[in-house]
N, C-alpha and C positions, 0 to 999 in steps of 0.2 A: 192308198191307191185310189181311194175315189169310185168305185166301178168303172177304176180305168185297167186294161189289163198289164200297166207298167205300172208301178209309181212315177209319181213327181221328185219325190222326195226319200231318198234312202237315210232312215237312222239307224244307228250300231249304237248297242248300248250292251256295258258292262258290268254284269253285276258280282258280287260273292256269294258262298254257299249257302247263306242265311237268307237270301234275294235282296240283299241291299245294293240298291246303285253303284256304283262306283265313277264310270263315267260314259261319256257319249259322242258322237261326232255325226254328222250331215253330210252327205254327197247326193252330187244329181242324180236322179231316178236312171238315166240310162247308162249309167256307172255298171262294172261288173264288182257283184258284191264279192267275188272274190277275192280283190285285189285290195277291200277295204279294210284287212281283219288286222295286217301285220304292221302297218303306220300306228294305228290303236293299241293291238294290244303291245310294242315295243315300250308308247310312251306310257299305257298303263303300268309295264314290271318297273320302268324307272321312277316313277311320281311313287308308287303304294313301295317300293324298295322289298318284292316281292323277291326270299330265297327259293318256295317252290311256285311251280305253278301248273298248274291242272289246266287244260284249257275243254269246255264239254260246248255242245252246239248241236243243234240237229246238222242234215248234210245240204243245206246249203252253203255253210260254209269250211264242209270237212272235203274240201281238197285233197289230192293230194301233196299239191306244193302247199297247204295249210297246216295238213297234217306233218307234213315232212319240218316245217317249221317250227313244227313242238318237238321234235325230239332230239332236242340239243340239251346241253346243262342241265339243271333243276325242270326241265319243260315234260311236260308230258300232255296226252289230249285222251276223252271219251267223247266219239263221233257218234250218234247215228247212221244206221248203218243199213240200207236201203233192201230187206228182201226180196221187193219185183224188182229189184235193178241187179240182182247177182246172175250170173250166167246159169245155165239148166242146171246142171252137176253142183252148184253149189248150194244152188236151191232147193234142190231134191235133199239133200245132206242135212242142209239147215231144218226141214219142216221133215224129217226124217222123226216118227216120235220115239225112237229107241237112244240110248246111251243118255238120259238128265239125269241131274244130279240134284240134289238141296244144296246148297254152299253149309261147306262144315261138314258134309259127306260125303264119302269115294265109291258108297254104293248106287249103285245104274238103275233106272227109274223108264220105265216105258209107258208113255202118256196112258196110252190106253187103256192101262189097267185102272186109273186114277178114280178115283168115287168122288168126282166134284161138286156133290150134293153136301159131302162133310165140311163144316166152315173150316178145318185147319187144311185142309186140303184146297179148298178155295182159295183163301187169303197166300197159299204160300207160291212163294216165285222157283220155279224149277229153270236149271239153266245146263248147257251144254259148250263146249268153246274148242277151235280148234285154227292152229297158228296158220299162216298167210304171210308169203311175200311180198311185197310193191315196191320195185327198185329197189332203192338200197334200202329200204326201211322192213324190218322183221314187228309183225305185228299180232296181234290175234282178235279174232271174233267170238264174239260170246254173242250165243241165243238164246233168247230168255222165253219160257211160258207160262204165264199166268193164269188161270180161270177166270179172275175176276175180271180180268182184264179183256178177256175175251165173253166172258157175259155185258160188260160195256159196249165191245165192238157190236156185237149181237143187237143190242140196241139201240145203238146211234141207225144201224142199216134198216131195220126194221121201220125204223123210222121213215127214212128216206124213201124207203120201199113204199110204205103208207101214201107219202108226197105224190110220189113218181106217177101211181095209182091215179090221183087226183089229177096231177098234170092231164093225164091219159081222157079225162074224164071232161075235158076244159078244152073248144076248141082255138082257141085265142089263145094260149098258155105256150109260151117256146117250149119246145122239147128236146133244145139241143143242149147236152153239155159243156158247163162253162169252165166247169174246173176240177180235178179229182171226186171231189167231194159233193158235185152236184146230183140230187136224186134222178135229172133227165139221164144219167148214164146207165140206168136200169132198163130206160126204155128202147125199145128196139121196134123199128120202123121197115114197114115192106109194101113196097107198091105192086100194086098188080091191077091186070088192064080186065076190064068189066068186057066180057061175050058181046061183040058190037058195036064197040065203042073203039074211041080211040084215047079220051081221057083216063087218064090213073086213078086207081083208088090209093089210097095210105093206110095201112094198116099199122094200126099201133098195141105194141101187146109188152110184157116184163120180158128181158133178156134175161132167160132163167142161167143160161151156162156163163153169163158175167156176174150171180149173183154166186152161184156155186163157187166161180171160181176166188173172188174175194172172201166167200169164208173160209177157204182154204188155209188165211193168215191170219185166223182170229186165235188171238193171245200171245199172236209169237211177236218179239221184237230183238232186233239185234242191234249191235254196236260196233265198233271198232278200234280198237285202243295199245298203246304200247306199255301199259302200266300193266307190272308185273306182281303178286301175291295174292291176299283175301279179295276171291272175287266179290264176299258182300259189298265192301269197299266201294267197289268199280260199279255195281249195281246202285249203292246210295249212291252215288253223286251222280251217275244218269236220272237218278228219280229226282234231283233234286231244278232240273233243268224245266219243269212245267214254272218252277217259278218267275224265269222270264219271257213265259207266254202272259203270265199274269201280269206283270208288269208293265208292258206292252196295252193288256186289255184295260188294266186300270188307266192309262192316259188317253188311250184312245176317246176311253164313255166317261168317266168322273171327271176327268179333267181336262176332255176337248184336244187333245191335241191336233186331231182334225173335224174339219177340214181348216184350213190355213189361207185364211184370206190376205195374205201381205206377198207382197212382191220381190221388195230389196232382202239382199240378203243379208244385212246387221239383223232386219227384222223377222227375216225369217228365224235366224240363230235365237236371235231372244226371244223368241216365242217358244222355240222347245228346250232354252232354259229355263224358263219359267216354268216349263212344263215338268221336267225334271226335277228344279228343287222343291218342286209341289209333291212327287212321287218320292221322293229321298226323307223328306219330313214327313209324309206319310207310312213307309215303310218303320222307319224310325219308333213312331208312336204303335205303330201295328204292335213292333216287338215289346212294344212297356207293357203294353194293356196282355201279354201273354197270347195275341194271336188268336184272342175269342171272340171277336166280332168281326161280321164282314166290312167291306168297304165303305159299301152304301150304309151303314148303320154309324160309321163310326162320324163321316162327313153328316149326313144329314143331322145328328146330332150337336156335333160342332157349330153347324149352321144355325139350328136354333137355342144355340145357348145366351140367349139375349136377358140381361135384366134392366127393368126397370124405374127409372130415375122420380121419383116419388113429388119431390119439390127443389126446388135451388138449395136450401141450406136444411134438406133431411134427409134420406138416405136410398138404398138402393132394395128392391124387393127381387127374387126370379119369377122370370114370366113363363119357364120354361119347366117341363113335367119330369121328376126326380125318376131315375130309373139305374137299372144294375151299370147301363153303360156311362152314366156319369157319374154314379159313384165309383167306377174306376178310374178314371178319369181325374178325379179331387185325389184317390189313393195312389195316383199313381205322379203326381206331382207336387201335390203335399199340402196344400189349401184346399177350400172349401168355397161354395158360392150359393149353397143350397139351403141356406138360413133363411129362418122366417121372416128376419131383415135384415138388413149389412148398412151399417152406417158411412158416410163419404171419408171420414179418415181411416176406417179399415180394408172399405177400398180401397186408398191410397198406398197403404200399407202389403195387400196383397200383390198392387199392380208393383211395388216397389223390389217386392222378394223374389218375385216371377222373374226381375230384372237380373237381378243380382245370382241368381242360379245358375252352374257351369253345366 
């Protein structure tokens, strides 16, 4: 986007349950992304020769002619499922804290009583679900509530609250809300005319019954889905949908994908193929190394894995500091570079194995 408030540039990108890529497409920014989902994901079930297929998204693209789309053949879908956007009565229902469950028990769980200071009590996800019609399609919602999740929410606001605070304090500072998530939405603005006057004052103070009323949803999250059995099921594979926010964020900051200075559109395309088979071989190596290091750790390391060329006809030394993440690295593809020297035909010999590797 640019701090523009459309994009330029709309990508769709698909990945699997593991968060590996799969594939991607480009349309203009003033495209409606609803329209983008079912060109992609048709030609993704015929290329990967997919029998089932799960399809999970937050709700910008859980339509319901998107959703109505999964529930054919082998298709099913896990939506995001919008609780300020349900009507009163469903809402009251949903953030009702009577009737949860644990998954795996039929006995009934009233929030209230819950001692969320206990970490099993913390850590565990309690959930509730009840079926729903939409045209021809029979579906069901499941609500889910978390602690921990809601001590997060807790502190992401806090936060903001903190900001808004500051804003309040800065008279050069906008104070208008730009987006759900901006801290000026705490702030709440009153003019009143000074005894005498005719100019306005601005009074700026916390909007305390907008802050009341968003904790109202802390830890609750819901879904929408046609898929029927073990709700843990249907809960992992919603949890597993942060991983392409991550994937997204990874191209975005390690690998530039914006901003985009090319114009044509070949160029455009190859710029976020490049951008891609950079996140695809990244993702790739993430899962050898077991998924212990972060991003920035594993690139910046890459980056300085340089070694040193001694003379023309003697050999190579490293220049670079031996540490837990390159010796996974050498273990996890089967050479070494971390010798006190490496002569040029064993260099040869490693760059030649490296080759010949499937």
């Amino acid at each position: 986007k640019e701090h523009r408030p459309n994009p330029i540039i709309t990508m769709g990108l698909f990945m699997d349950a593991d968060g590996i890529p799969l594939a991607f497409d480009l349309f203009p920014g003033n495209q409606n992304e609803q329209l983008t989902l079912k060109p992609l994901e048709t030609k993704v079930i015929r290329d990967f020769g997919c029998s089932e297929f799960i399809f999970c998204s937050d709700a910008g693209l859980g339509s319901q002619r998107n959703r109505f789309l999964n529930s054919f053949g082998n298709r099913a879908y896990v939506i995001t499922y919008s609780l300020k956007k349900m009507n009163r009565e469903e809402r009251e229902m949903a953030l009702l804290p009577t009737q949860f469950r644990i998954p795996g028990s039929n006995k009934p769980i009233d929030l209230r009583t819950l001692d969320e200071s206990d970490p099993e009590v913390y850590n565990t996800i309690y959930y509730k679900e009840y079926p729903i019609v939409t045209g021809d399609m029979d579906e069901t919602v499941i609500i889910t509530y978390s602690p921990k999740y809601k001590a997060y929410q807790q502190k992401i606001r806090e936060g903001q609250i903190q900001r808004a605070m500051k804003m309040m304090q800065s008279p050069g500072k906008s104070r208008k809300g730009k987006n759900p998530n901006d801290p000026a939405r705490f702030i709440q603005k009153t003019s009143v005319t000074e005894d005498g006057e005719i100019a306005q004052k601005c009074i700026y103070e916390l909007n305390e019954e907008r802050i009341r009323e968003e904790a109202l949803y802390d830890g609750f999250y819901a879904v929408v889905t046609n898929l029927e059995g073990d709700i843990r099921e249907i809960i992992n594979i919603n949890k597993r949908r942060w991983e392409i926010e991550k994937n997204f964020r990874i191209m975005k900051s390690e690998f530039e994908a914006r901003p985009v200075f090319v114009r044509r559109e070949d160029r455009i395309r190859a710029h976020f193929l490049t951008c891609h088979i950079s996140l695809l071989v990244y993702r790739l190596l993430e899962k050898k190394l077991g998924e212990e290091f972060t991003c920035s750790q594993i690139l910046e390391t890459l980056r300085g894995l340089n070694m040193t060329l001694l003379s023309k006809d003697s050999g190579y030394i490293p220049s670079y500091k031996r540490t837990k993440l390159t010796d996974a690295l050498h273990n996890a593809f089967g050479f070494r570079t971390d010798y006190e020297f490496i002569s040029k035909s064993s260099m040869r010999s490693i760059i030649k194995e490296t080759k010949q590797k499937k």
